[in-house]
C-alpha positions in Angstrom: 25.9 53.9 107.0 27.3 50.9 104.9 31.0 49.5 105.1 32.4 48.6 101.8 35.6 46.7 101.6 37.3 45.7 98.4 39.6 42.7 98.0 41.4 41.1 95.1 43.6 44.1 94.5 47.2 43.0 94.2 51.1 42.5 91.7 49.9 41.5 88.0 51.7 41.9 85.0 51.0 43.6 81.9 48.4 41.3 79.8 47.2 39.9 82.6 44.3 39.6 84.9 42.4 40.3 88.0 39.2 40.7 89.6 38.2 42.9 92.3 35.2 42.2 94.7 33.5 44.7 97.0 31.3 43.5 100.0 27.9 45.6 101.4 26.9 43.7 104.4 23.7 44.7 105.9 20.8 46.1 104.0 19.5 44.8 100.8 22.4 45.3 98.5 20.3 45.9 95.7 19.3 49.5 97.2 22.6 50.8 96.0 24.2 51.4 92.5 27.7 51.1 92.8 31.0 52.5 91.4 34.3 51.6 90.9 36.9 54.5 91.0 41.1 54.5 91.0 43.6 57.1 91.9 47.1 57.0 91.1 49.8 58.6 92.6 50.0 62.2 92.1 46.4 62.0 90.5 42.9 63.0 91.2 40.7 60.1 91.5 38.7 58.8 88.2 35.7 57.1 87.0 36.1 53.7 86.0 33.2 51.5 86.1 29.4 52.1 87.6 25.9 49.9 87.5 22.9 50.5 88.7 21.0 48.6 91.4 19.6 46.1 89.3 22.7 45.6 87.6 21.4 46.1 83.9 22.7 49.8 83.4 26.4 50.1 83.4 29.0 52.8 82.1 32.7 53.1 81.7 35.4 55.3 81.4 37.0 54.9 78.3 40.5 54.0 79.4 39.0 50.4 80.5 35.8 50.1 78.3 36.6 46.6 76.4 38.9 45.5 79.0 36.8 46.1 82.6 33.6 44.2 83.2 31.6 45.5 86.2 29.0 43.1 88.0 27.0 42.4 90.9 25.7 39.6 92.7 22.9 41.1 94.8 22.4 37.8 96.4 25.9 38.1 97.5 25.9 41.6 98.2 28.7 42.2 96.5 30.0 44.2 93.4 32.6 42.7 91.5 34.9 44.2 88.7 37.1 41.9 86.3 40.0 43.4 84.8 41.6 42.0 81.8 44.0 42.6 79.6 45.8 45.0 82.2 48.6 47.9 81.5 50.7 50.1 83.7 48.6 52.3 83.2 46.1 50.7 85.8 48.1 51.0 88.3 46.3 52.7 91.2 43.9 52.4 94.5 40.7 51.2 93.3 37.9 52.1 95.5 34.7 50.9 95.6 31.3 53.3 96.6 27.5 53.0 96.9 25.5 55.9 96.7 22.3 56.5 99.5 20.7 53.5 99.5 17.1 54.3 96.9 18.2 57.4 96.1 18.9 56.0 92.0 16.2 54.3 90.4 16.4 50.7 89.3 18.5 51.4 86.4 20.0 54.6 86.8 24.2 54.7 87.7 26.2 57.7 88.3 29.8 58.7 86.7 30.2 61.3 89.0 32.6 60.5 92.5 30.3 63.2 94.5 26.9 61.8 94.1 28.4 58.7 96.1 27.9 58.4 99.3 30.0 55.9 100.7 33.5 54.5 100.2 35.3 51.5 100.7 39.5 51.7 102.0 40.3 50.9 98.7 42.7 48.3 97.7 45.8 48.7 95.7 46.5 47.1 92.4 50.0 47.6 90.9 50.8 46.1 87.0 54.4 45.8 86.0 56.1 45.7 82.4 
């Protein structure tokens, strides 16, 4: 078991900027690629960001590709996502989640919210016009 919890979520307004961060204490941090999902009210939870364990592999969604920059600091144990130039749109829980610690390779990520494992509380991020 690993507890995830996200911070940085918060009011931003459209253009503007934030960046979310995701703490793993406990086991090494690079056993687990990590994801970033959202869900939006009256939505099904998406995809947003993903990179693998050593952090070289990532992927996007395409609503945020050019605009979100995933990262992690395996030092830290934490996985970071920057969020730039944000819309509306955005608007939403982001949640954080590690899948089973080895399971993925060094550089292989997942897109997919079910081969995840664990999840962080999520925190909320709300952009006004």
């Amino acid at each position: 078991q690993v507890q995830l919890a996200e911070s940085g979520g918060g009011l931003v307004q459209a253009g503007g900027s934030l960046r979310l961060s995701c703490a793993a204490p406990g086991r090494p941090f690079s056993d687990y690629a990590m994801g970033w999902f959202r869900q939006a009210p009256g939505k099904e939870r998406e995809f947003v960001a993903a990179i693998s364990r050593n952090g070289v592999s990532t992927s996007y969604s395409n609503s945020v590709k050019g605009r979100f920059t995933i990262s992690r600091d395996n030092a830290k144990k934490t996985v970071f996502l920057h969020m730039n130039s944000l819309n509306p749109e955005d608007t939403a829980v982001y949640y954080c989640a590690a899948d089973l610690p080895l399971r993925s390779s060094w550089l292989a990520l997942s897109t997919k919210g079910y081969e995840y494992e664990f999840w962080g509380q999520g925190t909320q991020v709300t952009v006004s016009s």
